[in-house]
N, C-alpha and C positions, 0 to 999 in steps of 0.2 A: 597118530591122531588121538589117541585113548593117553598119551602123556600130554600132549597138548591142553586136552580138556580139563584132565586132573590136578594139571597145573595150575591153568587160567580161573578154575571153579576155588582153587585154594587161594590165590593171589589177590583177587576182586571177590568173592565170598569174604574173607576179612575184612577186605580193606571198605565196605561198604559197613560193618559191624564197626570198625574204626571211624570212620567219618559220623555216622550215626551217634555213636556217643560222645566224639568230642563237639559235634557242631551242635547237638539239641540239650539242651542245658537240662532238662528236667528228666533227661533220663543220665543224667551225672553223679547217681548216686554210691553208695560205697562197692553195694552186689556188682551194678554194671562198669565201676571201673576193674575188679576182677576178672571178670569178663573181655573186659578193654587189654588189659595184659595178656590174656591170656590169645584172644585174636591178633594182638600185635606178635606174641611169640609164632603161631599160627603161618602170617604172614611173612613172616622171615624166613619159614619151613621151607614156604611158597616158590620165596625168591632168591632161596642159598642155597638150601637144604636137595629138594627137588629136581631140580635141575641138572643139576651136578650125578644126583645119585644114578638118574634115568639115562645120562649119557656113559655112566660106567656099565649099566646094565645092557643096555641098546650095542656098547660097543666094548665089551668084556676084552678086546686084544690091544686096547691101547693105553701106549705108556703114560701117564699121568704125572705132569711136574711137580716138583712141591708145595709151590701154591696153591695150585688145584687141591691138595689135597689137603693141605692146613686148613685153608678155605672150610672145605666140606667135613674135615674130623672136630676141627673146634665148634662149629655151626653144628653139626648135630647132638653133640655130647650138649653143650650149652641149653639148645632149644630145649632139651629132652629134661633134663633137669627141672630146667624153670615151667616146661608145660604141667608135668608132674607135681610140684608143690602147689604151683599156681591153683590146678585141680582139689589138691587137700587145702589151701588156704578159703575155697568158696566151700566148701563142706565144713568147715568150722565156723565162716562167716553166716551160714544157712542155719547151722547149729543152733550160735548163739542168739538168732533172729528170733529164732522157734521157741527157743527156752526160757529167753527173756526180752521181750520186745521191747519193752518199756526201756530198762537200762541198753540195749541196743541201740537205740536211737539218740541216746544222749552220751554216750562213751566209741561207739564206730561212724565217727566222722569222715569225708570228705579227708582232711588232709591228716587224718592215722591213716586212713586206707592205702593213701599214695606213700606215705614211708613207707608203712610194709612192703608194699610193691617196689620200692626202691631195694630196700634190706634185701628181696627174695632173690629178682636180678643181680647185684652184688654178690650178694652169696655165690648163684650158682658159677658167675664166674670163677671167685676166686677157687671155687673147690675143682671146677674141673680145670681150672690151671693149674694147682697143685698135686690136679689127678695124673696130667699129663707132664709134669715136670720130672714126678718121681717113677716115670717109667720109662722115662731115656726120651719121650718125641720130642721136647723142647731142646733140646742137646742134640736131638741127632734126627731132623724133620727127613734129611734125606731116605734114612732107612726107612721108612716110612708110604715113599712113594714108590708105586710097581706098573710090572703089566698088570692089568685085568681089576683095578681098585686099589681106593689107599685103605693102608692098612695102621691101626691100632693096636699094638702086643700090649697089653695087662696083665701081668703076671698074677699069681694065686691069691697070695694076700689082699692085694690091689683091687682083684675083681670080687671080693668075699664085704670087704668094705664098701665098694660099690653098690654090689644088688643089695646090703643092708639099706645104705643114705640112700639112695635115689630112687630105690624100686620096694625093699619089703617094709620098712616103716610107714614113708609116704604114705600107700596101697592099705595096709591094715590099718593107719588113722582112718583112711577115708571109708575103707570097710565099715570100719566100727564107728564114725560118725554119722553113717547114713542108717546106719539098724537104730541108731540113737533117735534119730531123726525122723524115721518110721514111727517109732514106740510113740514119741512126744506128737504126730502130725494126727498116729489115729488116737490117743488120748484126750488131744482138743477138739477131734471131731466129735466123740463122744458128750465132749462138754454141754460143745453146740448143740448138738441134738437134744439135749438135757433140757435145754435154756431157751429153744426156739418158742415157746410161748412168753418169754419175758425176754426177749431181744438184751443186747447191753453193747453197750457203743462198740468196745473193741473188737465185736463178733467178726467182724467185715475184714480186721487189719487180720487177725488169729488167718481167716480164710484165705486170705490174700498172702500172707508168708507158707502157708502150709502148699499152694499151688504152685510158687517158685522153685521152695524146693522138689516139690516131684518133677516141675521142669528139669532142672539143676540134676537134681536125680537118674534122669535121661543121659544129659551128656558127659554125668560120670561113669553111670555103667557101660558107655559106650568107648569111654576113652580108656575104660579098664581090658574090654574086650580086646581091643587095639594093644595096650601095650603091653600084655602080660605074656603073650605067644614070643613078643620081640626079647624083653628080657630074660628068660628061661632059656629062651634058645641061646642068647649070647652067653649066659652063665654056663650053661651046658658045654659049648666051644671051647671053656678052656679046658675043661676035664677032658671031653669025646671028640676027636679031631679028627672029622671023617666028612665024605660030599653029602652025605643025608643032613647033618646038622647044617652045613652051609648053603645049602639050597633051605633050609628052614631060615636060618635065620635072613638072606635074600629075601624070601616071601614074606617073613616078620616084618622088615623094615620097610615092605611098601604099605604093608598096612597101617604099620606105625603114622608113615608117612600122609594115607589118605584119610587117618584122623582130624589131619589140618584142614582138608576138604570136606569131612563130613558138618564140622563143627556146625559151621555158617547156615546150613541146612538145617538143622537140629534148631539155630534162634529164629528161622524163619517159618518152620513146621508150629512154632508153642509163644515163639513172643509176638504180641501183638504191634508193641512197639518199633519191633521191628521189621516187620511188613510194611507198617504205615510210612516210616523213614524210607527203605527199600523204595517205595512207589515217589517218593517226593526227591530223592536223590537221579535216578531213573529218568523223571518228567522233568528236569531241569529246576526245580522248585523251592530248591533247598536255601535259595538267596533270599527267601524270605525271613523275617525274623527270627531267632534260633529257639525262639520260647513258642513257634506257631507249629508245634506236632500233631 
């Protein structure tokens, strides 16, 4: 019952943030197509990712083909990637909002935003195809498939490369663009507080970027919680090869996993926007105009 629900809340919790920003035009902006990536990744978690993994867990004694299991090795290394940058690409985009609003708004367009998000996709494909090429699973998918789960061997090298690209760099950008982002959010509030008796136009935008990102704030310290337990412990697995490590890393990856269900919850608790959508989606309402939010 409790995979059901975690399922169904990851599935349609995206997929209502998905419809929400591609149907209402004025929330199509550059922040919330990052956003839009990163719930479509979310969403795939949902409906590849999840399911798969909760029937290896529920049923640890049975043999898994090799589809089954290409299915669920390429879908989670991929998702994991693209969720990961995705996360550091809105902490630089939050960044550069914060720092510079003005050239913001005239340099992070609408269609940069959507190449990047193309490039990042791209990207994480071809790296974990060439993650997985030069460690025999493309060559040899069957080895791969067992009782009790499929398996991915990564050898030393392999995995030392890995937690740099896709876990300690990523992680320490977004580290250190959110302490940036701190410095810069309580220095503008200082400003304002400075200047609340002579008001000045931009006061309102300054306020309005500085609330985003401690939104945005949230669901990265949330998504760090989540996957830093997951990678440590898979890095640790290739050095210490023992049932403590692999019942952590098990426990890791359903957290990892219920990061895709937290998400949706986290736009629903802080954006306004997207409660209002939520209720118009919901009440059948959404056939109205797509400019009538």
């Amino acid at each position: 019952m409790a995979v059901a629900v975690a399922v169904s809340l990851t599935v349609c919790g995206n997929m209502l943030v998905i419809i929400s920003i591609c149907h209402f035009k004025q929330l199509q902006t550059p922040t919330n197509f990052l956003l839009l990536s990163l719930a479509m990744a979310d969403f795939l978690v949902g409906v590849t990712v999840m399911p798969l993994y909760f029937i290896m867990f529920i049923d640890p004694q049975r043999c898994f083909d090799t589809m089954f299991c290409t299915i669920y090795n390429v879908s989670e290394l991929y998702l994991t990637c693209v969720s990961i940058y995705n996360v550091a690409l809105i902490a630089v985009d939050r960044c550069f909002a914060l720092s510079n609003p003005f050239h913001y708004s005239m340099k992070m367009t609408t269609n940069v935003t959507l190449r990047i998000i193309t490039m990042l996709w791209l990207y994480s494909l071809i790296y974990n195809m060439v993650l997985l090429y030069f460690n025999g699973y493309i060559t040899d998918m069957k080895a791969n498939s067992t009782f009790g789960g499929c398996i991915v061997t990564v050898n030393k090298e392999w995995s030392i490369i890995d937690f740099i690209i896709v876990f300690f760099l990523p992680c320490s950008m977004i580290i250190i663009i959110y302490l940036k982002i701190f410095t810069i959010a309580t220095k503008q509030a200082n400003k304002i507080r400075s200047v609340r008796k002579c008001p000045q136009i931009h006061n309102s935008s300054m306020a309005s970027e500085r609330k985003a990102a401690k939104t945005l704030g949230v669901l990265v310290a949330v998504f760090l919680l989540c996957l830093v337990p997951y990678y440590v412990s898979t890095f640790l697995n290739v050095y210490l090869r023992n049932r403590s490590v692999d019942l952590t890393i098990s426990l890791s990856d359903c957290l990892l996993y219920l990061n895709s269900s937290i998400n949706p919850i986290i736009y629903a608790l802080f954006y306004p926007w997207f409660q209002r959508s939520f209720k118009l989606i919901l009440t059948c309402r959404i056939i109205r105009p797509a400019g009538m939010l």
